[in-house]
C-alpha positions in Angstrom: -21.1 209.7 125.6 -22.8 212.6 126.9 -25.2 215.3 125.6 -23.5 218.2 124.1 -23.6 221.7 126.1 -26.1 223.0 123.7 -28.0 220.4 122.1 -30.1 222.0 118.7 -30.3 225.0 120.3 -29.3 228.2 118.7 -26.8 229.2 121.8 -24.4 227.1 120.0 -24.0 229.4 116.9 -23.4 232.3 119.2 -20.8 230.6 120.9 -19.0 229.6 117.5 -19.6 233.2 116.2 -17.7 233.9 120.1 -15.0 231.4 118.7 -14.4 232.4 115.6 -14.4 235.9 116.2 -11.4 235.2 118.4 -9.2 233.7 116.3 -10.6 235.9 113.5 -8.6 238.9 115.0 -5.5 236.4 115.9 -5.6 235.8 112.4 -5.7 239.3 110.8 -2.9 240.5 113.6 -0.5 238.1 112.3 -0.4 239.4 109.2 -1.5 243.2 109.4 1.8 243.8 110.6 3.3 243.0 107.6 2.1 246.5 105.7 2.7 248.8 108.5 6.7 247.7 109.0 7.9 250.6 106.5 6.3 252.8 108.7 7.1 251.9 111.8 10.5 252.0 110.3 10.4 255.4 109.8 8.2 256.4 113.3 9.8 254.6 115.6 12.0 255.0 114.3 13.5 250.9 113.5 16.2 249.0 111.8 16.0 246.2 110.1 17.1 243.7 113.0 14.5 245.7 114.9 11.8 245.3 112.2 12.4 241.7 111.7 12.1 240.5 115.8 8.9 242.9 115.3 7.3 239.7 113.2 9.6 237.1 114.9 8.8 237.7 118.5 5.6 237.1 118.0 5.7 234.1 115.6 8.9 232.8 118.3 5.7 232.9 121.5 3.4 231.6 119.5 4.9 228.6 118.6 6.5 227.6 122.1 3.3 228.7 124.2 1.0 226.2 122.7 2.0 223.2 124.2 2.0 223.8 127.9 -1.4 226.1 127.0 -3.0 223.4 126.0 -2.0 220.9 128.5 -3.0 223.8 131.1 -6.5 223.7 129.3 -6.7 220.4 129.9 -6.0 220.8 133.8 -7.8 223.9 134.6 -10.1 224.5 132.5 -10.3 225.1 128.4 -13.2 228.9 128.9 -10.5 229.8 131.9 -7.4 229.2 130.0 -9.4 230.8 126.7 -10.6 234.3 128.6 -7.0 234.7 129.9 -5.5 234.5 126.7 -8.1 237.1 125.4 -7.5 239.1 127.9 -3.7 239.1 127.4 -4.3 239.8 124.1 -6.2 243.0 124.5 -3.9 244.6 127.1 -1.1 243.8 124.8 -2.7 245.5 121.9 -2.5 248.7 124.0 0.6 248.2 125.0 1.6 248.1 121.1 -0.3 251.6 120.2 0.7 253.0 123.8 4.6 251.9 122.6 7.1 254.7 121.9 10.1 253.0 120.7 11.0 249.4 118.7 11.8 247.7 121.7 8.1 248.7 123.2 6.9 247.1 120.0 8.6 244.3 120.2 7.7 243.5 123.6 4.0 244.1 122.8 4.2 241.5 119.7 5.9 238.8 121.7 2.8 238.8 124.2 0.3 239.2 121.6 1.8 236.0 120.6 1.6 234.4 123.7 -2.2 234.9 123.6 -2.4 234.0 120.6 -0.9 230.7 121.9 -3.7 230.4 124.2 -6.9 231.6 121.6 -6.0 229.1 119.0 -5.7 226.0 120.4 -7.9 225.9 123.8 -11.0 227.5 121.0 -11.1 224.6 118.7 -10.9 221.8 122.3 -13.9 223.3 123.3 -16.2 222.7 119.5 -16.5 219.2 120.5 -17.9 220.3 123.7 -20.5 222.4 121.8 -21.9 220.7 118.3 -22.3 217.0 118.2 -21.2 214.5 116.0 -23.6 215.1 113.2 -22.8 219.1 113.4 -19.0 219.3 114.6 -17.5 219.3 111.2 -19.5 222.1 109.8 -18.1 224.2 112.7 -14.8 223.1 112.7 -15.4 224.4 109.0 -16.7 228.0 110.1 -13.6 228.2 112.6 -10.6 227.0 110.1 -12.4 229.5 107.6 -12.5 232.3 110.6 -8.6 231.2 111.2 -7.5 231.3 107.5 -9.5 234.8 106.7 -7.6 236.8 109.0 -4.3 236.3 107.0 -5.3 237.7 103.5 -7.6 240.0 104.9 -4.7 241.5 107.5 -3.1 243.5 104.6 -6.2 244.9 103.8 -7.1 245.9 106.9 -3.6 247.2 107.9 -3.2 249.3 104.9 -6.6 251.0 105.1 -6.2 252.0 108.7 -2.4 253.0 107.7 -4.1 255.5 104.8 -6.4 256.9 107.5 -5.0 257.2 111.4 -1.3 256.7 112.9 0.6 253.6 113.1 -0.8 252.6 116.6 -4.1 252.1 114.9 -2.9 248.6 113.9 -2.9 247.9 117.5 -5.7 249.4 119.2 -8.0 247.9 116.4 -8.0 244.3 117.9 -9.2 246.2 121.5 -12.8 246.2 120.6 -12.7 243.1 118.7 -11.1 241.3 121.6 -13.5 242.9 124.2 -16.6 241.7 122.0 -15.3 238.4 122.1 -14.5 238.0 125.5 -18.0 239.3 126.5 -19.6 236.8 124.6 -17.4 233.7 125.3 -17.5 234.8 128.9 -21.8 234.6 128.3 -21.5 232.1 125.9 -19.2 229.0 126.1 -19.9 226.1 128.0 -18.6 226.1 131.8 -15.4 224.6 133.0 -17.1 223.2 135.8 -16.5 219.7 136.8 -13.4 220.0 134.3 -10.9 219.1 137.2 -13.1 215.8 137.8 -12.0 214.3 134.6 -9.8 211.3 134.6 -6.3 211.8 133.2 -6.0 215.6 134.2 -4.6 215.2 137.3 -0.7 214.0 138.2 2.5 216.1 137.5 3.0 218.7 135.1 5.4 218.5 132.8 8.0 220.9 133.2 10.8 219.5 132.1 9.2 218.6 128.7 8.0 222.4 128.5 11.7 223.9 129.0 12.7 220.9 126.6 10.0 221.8 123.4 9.8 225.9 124.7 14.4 225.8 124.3 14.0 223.4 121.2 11.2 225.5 118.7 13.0 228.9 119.9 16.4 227.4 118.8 14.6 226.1 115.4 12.4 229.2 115.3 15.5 231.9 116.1 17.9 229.7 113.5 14.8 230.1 110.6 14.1 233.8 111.2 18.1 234.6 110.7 17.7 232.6 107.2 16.2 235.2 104.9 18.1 238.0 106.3 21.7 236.1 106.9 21.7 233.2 104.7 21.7 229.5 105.0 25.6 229.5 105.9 26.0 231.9 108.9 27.2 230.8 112.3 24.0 232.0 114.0 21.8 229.8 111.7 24.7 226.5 111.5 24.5 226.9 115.4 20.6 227.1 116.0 19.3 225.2 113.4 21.0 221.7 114.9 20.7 222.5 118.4 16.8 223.0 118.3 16.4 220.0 116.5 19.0 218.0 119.0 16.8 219.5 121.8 13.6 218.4 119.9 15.2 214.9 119.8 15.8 215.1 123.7 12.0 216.3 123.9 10.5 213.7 122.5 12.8 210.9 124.3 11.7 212.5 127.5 7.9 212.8 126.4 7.7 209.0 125.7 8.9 208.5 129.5 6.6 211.2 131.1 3.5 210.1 133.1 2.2 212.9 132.3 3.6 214.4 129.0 3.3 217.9 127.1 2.7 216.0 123.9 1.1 212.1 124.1 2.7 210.7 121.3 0.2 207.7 121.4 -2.4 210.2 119.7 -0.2 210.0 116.7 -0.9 206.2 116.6 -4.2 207.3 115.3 -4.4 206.9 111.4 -6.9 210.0 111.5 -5.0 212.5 113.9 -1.7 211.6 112.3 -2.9 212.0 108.7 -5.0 214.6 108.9 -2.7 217.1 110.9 0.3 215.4 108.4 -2.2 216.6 105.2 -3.1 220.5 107.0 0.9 221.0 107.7 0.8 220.2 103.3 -2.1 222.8 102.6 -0.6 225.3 105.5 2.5 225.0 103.9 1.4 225.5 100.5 -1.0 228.5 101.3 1.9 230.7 103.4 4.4 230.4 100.5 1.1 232.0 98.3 0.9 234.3 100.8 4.6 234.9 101.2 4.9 235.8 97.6 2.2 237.1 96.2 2.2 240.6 98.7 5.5 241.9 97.7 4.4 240.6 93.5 1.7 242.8 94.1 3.2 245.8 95.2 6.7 245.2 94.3 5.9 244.7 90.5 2.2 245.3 89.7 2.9 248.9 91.8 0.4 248.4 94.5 -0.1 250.3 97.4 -0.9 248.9 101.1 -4.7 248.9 100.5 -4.5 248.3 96.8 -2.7 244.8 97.8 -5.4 243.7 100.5 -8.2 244.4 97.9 -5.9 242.4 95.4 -6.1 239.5 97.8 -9.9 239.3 97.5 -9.8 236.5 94.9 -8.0 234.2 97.9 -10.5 235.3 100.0 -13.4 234.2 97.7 -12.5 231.1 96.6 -12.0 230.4 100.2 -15.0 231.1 101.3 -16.7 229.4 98.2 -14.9 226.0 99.5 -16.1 227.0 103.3 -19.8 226.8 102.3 -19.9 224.0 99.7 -17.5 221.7 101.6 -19.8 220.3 104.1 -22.3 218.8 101.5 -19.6 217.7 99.3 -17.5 215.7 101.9 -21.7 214.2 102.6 -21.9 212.8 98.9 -17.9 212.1 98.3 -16.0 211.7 101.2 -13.1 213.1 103.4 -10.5 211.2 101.4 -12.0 212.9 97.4 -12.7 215.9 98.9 -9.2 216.4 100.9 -7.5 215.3 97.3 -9.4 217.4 95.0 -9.0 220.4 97.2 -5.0 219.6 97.5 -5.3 218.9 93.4 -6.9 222.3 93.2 -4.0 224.4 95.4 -1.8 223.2 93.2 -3.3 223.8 90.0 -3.7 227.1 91.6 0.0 227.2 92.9 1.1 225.6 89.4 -1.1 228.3 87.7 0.5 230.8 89.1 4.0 229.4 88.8 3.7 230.5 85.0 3.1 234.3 85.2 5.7 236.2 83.2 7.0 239.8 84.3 4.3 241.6 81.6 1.1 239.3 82.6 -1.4 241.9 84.6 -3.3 241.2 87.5 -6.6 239.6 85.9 -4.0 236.6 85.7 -2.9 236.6 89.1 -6.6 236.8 90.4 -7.3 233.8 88.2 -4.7 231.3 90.0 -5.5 233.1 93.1 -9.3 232.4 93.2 -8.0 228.5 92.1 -6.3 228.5 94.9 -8.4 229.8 97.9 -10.5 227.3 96.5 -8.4 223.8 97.3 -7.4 225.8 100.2 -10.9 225.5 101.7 -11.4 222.3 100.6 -8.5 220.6 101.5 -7.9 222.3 105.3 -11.2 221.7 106.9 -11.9 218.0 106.5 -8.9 217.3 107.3 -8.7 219.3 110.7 -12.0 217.5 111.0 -10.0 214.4 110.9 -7.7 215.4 113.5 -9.7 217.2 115.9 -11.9 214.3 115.5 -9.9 211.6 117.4 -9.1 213.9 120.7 -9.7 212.0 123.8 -11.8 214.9 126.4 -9.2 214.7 128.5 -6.4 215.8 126.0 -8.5 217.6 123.8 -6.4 221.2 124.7 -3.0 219.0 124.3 -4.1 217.4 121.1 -5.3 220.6 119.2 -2.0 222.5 120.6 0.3 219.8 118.8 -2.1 219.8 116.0 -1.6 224.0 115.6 1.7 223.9 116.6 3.1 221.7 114.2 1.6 223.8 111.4 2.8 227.1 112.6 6.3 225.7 113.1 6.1 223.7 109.7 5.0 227.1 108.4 7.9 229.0 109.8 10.6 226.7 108.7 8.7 226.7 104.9 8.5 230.0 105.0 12.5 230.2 105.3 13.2 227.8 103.0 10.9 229.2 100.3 12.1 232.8 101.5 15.4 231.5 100.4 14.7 230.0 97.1 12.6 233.2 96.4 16.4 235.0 97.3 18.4 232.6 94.7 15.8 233.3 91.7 15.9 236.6 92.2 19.5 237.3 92.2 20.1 234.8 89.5 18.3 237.4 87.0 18.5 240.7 88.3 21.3 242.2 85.8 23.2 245.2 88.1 26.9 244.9 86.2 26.7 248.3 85.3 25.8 250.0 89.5 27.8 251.3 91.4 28.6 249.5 94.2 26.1 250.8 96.7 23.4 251.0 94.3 24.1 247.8 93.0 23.9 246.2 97.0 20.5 247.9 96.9 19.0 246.6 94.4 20.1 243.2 95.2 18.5 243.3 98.9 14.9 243.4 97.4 12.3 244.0 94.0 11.3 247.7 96.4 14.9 248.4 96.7 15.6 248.0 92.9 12.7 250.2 92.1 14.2 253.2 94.1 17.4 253.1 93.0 15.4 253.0 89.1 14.1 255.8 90.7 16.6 257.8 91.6 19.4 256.5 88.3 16.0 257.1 86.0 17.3 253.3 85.0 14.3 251.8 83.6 16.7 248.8 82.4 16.9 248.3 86.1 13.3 248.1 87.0 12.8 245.8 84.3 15.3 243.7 85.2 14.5 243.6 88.7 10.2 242.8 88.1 11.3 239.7 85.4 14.4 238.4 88.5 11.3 238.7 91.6 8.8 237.2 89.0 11.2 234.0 88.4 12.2 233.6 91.9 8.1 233.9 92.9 7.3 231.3 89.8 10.3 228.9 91.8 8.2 229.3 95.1 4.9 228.2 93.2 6.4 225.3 91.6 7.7 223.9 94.9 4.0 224.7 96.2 2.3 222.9 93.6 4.5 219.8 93.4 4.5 219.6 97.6 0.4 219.7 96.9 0.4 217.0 94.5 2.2 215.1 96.8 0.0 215.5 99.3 -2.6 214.8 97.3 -1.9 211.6 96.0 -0.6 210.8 100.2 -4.4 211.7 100.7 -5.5 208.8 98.2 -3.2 206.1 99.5 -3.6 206.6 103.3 -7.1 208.0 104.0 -10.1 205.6 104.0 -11.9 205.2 100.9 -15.6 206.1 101.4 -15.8 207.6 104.8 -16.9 210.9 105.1 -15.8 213.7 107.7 -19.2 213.5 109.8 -18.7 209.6 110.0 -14.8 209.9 111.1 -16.0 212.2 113.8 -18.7 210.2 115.2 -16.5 207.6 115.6 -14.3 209.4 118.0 -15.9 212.5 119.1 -14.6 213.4 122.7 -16.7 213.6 125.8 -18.7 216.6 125.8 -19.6 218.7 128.8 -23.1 218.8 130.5 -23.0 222.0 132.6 -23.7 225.0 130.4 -22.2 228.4 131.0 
């Protein structure tokens, strides 16, 4: 095993901080979007077929550029593969504030996510290049807490810039973000030189597996996005939903015949790999329904505006970065498995917590079960991404963390559908609009906002009532599947994860080949 690139120097730090900052602003973009839709709705202007490929574009490249990114990583180079997707990313951000129209938008979003497909990944291959064994899990802790910040804190970033400068701002903020942290990787990270010299990255690439997974996730992803908007039953969804996962099947048939292959399915023969990216699909899961919900509770019921419900979200934030700072010391004295299953235990108190609120409870409550839940959050995700990350032969290191990240976003989209769904069925279940008219009645069925206008307008406060005590009980549904899927996970932690053997120790056994050259 080699020296790292850096050994106990301080250049290491500065090329985390380089790291995390990277998919610090990946992380925020995904979600600031969210809180500027209603007025790129009325700018663009854009309908609501418009608004929704707005999200799912970019979630749609995301998930299918992974894979053949991080196989390309592995080839030519994890720093080359990393400054071109941060370079994408930046000229696509002004693209998006330079856009005049929804389809200009759209296109922007879609190659913001295939950046995005490049940052995550190919960033986390190259820690194990940078800290050694002793040192790699408290960075791999700094970089899932840089990963996981950016999606609470993107509200409250998007609706302060909303409040102050024009829509495009959303977009031209990640410009001197993404500069910075090209500058500094560019300076900082460890060369790609001798990369190509590697055994195992040579041989033929494996197109036919890309067009396989890239046809398969956009058939799943496409089928999933329809869900919320069209319902479990429509043709689009009955079509796509089986033919991405028929393709998916061919995919992985193909894959286990490949010299070569986008995804080596003998990493998942690896207890730690296979378990601990099983365990970060359960806490990714769990944390996007939270953060699913708990937006449109916030400013749907409590009355929030766009900056109001980022601030809201600070509890989240907290408790997250509570767990970031204490988990490295804790995993020391208790171990991966304790740590991984109190942190899951505490999400779904959290989750469970919340799954109680009633339509009169204030927002002291819902900061309560929200600081719970950042909490198990933080201390559930990062050992067990340690575990994964851990196990990554240097020669498939960009592969290994693609499948590791793509799994979670796809697991996340697909949860995010089905919970979406069951959010849906609570909500009309109680919302009481017998006495509407037709059109105002249609209204107030399509969402908690759209209820509150038309209370508005009638001066129905029986109507507003209704509707905050239907979206409460359909959010308190979402939480209970949260909680219970945590539990489970939790007690999956206990019976399949080693008994005493802490994150640092899993790593060391299996820490990939590091790189000699520095930048």
């Amino acid at each position: 095993m080699t020296a790292p690139a850096f050994p106990r120097s301080p250049r290491r730090w500065l090329a985390l901080a380089a790291l995390t900052l990277s998919v610090l602003i990946v992380g925020l973009d995904g979600t600031v979007i969210s809180v500027a839709l209603p007025t790129l709705a009325a700018r663009l202007p854009a309908d609501s077929a418009q608004l929704q490929w707005i999200g799912g574009g970019y979630l749609l490249a995301l998930s299918i550029a992974m894979l053949p990114f991080g196989l390309l990583g592995d080839r030519f180079g994890h720093k080359r593969l990393l400054l071109g997707g941060m370079a994408l990313f930046g000229l696509a951000s002004l693209g998006g504030a330079a856009a005049g129209s929804a389809a200009g938008v759209i296109a922007a979003r879609t190659v913001l996510g295939l950046g995005a497909a490049a940052i995550m990944p190919l960033s986390m291959a190259i820690l194990p290049r940078v800290f050694d064994k002793d040192e790699l899990p408290r960075a791999i802790g700094v970089w899932t807490a840089a990963t996981a910040l950016g999606l609470p804190v993107g509200p409250l970033v998007g609706g302060w810039l909303l409040q102050h400068f024009w829509w495009g701002s959303v977009f031209l903020f990640n410009v001197p973000v993404v500069a910075l942290a090209f500058a500094a990787a560019a300076w900082l990270l460890p060369s790609d030189a001798g990369h190509e010299r590697r055994p195992g990255v040579d041989g033929p690439f494996d197109a036919p597996g890309t067009v396989l997974s890239a046809l398969g996730i956009t058939a799943l992803v496409y089928g999933t996005i329809l869900i919320p908007e069209q319902g479990w039953s429509a043709p689009q969804v009955l079509v796509s939903l089986p033919l991405g996962l028929a393709l998916l099947a061919a995919f992985l048939w193909h894959e286990r015949r490949h010299p070569r292959p986008l995804v080596d399915l003998r990493l998942l023969a690896d207890p730690g790999f296979r378990w601990g990216a099983l365990l970060a699909v359960f806490v990714n899961f769990a944390v996007m329904g939270v953060l699913f919900v708990l937006p449109q509770y916030l400013s749907g019921v409590l009355g929030a505006d766009a900056l109001g419900t980022g601030l809201r979200m600070l509890p989240l934030i907290g408790g997250l970065m509570a767990a970031a700072a204490a988990g490295e010391p804790v995993v020391a004295r208790l171990g991966a498995r304790t740590v991984i299953a109190l942190g899951l235990t505490l999400l779904a108190g959290g989750a469970l917590l919340g799954a109680t609120t009633g339509p009169a409870d204030g927002y002291g409550f819902a900061a309560l079960w929200l600081a719970l839940t950042g909490l198990g959050f933080g201390l559930a995700v990062v050992p067990a991404t340690s575990l994964a990350i851990g196990t990554l032969p240097a020669d498939r290191a960009g592969a290994g963390t693609s499948l590791l990240e793509t799994v979670q976003q796809v697991g996340g989209v697909l949860g995010i559908a089905a919970l979406g769904s069951l959010l849906g069925f609570g909500y009309l279940r109680r919302l009481v609009t017998d006495r509407l008219p037709a059109d105002a009645a249609a209204a107030a069925r399509g969402s908690v906002s759209g209820a509150d206008a038309v209370a508005q307008q009638l001066h129905d406060a029986a109507l507003a009532a209704s509707a905050h005590a239907a979206f409460v009980h359909g959010m308190d549904l979402v939480l209970v599947v949260c909680g219970v899927l945590s539990l489970a996970a939790a007690v999956l932690a206990v019976v399949v994860l080693p008994a005493r053997t802490t994150a640092s120790r899993e790593v060391a056994g299996a820490v990939p080949e590091r790189a000699e050259s520095p930048a």
